[in-house]
Structure formats: structure tokens, C-alpha cells
N, C-alpha and C positions, 0 to 999 in steps of 0.2 A: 313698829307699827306699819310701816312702809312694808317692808318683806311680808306681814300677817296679809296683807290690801292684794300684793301679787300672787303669793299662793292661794289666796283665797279665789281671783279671777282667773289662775292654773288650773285651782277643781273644780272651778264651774264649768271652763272651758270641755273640762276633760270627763264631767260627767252627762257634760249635753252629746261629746262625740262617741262616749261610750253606754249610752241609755239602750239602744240597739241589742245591748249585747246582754242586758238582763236577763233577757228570758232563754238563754242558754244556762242549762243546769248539768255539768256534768261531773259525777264522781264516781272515780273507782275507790272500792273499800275493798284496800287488801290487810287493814288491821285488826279487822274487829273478827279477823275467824281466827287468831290466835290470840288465845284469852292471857297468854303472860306478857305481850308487849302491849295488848289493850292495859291491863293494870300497871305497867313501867309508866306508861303514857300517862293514865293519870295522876300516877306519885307525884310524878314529875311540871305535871302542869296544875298542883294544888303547892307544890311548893315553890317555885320559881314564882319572883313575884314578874308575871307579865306584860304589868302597864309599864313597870320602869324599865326593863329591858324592852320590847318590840321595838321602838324608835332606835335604838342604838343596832337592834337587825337589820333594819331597813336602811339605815343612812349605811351602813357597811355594803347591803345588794347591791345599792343605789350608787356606792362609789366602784365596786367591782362591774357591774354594768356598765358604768360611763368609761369606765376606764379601757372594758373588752372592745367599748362601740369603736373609738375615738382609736384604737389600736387597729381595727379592722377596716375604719376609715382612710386612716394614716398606708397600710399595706396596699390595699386598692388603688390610693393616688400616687402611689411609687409605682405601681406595675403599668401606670398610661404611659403610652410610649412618647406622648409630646410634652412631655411638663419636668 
């Protein structure tokens, strides 16, 4: 309940500092002019059930991201010459 209370004040935060950025709409579509990976596409997203896997995507982006940050953090602080 405690955890539910802070991400819940993480996506309020994060959608008051990201409102700005709603009215940017951009898409390229490079799949819909070939008509056999448009229909792979949607086999595959009427059969994969999506709500139970997306979360298990995302905690996975979300650990390889923190992991790439914290690694590129880590190299930068090696390379200052006083520390």
C-alpha cells in the first residue's frame, strides 16, 4: 500500500512534468506498406496475451536502462581526474 501511495505520487509528478509533451504526435510507419509483416503483427498480437506479459517488458527495459545509466554514471566518475 505504501509502494501503491509512491508510485502513485511518481506518476502524478511525472505527468505534470511531461503534459508539455502531449501535443507532440510523431509516427513513422514503415509497416503498414508491407502487407505480410502487417498480418505477422497482428497474429501475433491477437494471440500473445498482452496484459499479462507488458509488465514483465517493461520491469526488464526498466532494469536494463538503470543498469546502462548507473554503468555510464560509474565510467564518467572514474574518468574525473580528482576523485
Amino acid at each position: 500500500m505504501i509502494v501503491d501511495a509512491i508510485l502513485l505520487l511518481f506518476q502524478g509528478i511525472l505527468n505534470v512534468l511531461l503534459a508539455p509533451l502531449s501535443v507532440l504526435n510523431i509516427a513513422i510507419d514503415f509497416v503498414s506498406s508491407i502487407p505480410v509483416i502487417t498480418s505477422f503483427l497482428q497474429v501475433v498480437a491477437y494471440v500473445i496475451p498482452w496484459s499479462n506479459i507488458l509488465p514483465l517488458i517493461i520491469l526488464s527495459i526498466a532494469i536494463i536502462s538503470f543498469r546502462t545509466v548507473f554503468t555510464l554514471i560509474r565510467t564518467v566518475w572514474n574518468f574525473i581526474p580528482f576523485v
